[in-house]
C-alpha positions as CSV (number, residue, x, y, z in Angstrom):
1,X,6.5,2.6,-16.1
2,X,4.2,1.4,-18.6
3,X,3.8,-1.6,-20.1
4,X,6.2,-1.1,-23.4
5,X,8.9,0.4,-20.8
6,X,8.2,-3.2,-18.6
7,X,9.4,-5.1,-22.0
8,X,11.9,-3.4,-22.7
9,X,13.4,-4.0,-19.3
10,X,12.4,-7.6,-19.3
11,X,14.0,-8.2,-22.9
12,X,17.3,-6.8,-21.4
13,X,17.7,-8.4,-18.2
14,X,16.4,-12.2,-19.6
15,X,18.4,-11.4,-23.1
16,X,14.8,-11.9,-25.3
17,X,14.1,-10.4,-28.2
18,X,11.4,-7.7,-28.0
19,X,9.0,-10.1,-29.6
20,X,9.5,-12.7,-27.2
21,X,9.6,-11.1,-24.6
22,X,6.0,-9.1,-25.2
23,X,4.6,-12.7,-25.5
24,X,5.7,-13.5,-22.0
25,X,4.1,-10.5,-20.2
26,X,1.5,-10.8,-21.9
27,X,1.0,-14.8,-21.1
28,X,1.6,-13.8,-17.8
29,X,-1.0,-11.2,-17.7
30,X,-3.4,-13.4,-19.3
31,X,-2.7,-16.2,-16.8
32,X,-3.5,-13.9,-13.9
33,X,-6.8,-12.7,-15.9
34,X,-7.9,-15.5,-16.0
35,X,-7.2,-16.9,-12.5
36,X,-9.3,-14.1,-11.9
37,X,-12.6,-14.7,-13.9
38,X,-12.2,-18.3,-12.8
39,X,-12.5,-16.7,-9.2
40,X,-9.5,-17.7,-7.9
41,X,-6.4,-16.4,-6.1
42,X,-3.4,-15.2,-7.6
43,X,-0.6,-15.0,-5.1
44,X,3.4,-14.3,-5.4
45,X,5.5,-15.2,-2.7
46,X,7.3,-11.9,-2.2
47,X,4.9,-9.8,-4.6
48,X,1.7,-9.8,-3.5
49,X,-1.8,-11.6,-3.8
50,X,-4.6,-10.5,-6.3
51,X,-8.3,-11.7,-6.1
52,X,-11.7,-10.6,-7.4
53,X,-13.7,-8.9,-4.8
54,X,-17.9,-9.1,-5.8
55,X,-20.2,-5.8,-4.9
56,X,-23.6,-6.3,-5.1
57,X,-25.7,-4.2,-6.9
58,X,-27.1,-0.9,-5.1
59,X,-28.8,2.2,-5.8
60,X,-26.8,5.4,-5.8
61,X,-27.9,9.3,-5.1
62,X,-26.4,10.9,-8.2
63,X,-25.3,14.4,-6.1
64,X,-25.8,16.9,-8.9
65,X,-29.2,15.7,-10.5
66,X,-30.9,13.7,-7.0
67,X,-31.4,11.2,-9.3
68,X,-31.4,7.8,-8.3
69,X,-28.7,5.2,-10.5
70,X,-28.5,2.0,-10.3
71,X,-25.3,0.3,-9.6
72,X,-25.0,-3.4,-11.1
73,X,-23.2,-5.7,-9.0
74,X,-20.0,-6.9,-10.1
75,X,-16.1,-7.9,-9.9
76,X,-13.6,-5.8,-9.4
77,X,-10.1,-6.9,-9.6
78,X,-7.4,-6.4,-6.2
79,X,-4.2,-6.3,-5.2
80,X,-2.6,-6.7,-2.0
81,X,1.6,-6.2,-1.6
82,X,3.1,-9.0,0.6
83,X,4.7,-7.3,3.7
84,X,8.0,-8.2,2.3
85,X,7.0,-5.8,-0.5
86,X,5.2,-3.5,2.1
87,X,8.7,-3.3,4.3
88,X,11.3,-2.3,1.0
89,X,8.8,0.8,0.8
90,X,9.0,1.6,4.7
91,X,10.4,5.6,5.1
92,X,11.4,5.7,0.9
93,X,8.5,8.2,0.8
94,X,8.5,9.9,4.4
């Protein structure tokens, strides 16, 4: 599913227009964004929890050349499903 798809469905099960409904995913996603660059937590009962996870800079062996690259540190975004979420998945796949 992609994000147009995600709409789509959200359009038909709150009974929003396609425009409106585009404006709240994408509030939402813009809230969570910037919960994230603010360094917080992001947590939905039931859902999961995301948080911004810092790596420090390093230097990297580039296999093909042996060149030596440096890594800047940075934040990357992550995600963690609630066991809730974790347990509707349990033997779907197995």
């Amino acid at each position: 599913m992609n994000k147009t798809e995600l709409i789509k469905i959200f359009a038909k099960q709150t009974n929003l227009n396609l425009k409106k409904s585009k404006e709240a995913v994408d509030v939402l996603i813009q809230i969570i964004v910037t919960a994230l660059e603010r360094g917080e937590e992001v947590q939905l009962s039931g859902f999961g929890k995301f948080w911004a996870k810092y790596y420090k800079g390093t230097l990297k062996n580039v296999p093909n050349t042996g060149v030596l690259s440096k890594i800047p540190p940075r934040f990357v975004p992550k995600f963690r499903p609630s066991s809730c979420l974790k347990r509707r998945f349990e033997g779907v796949f197995g």
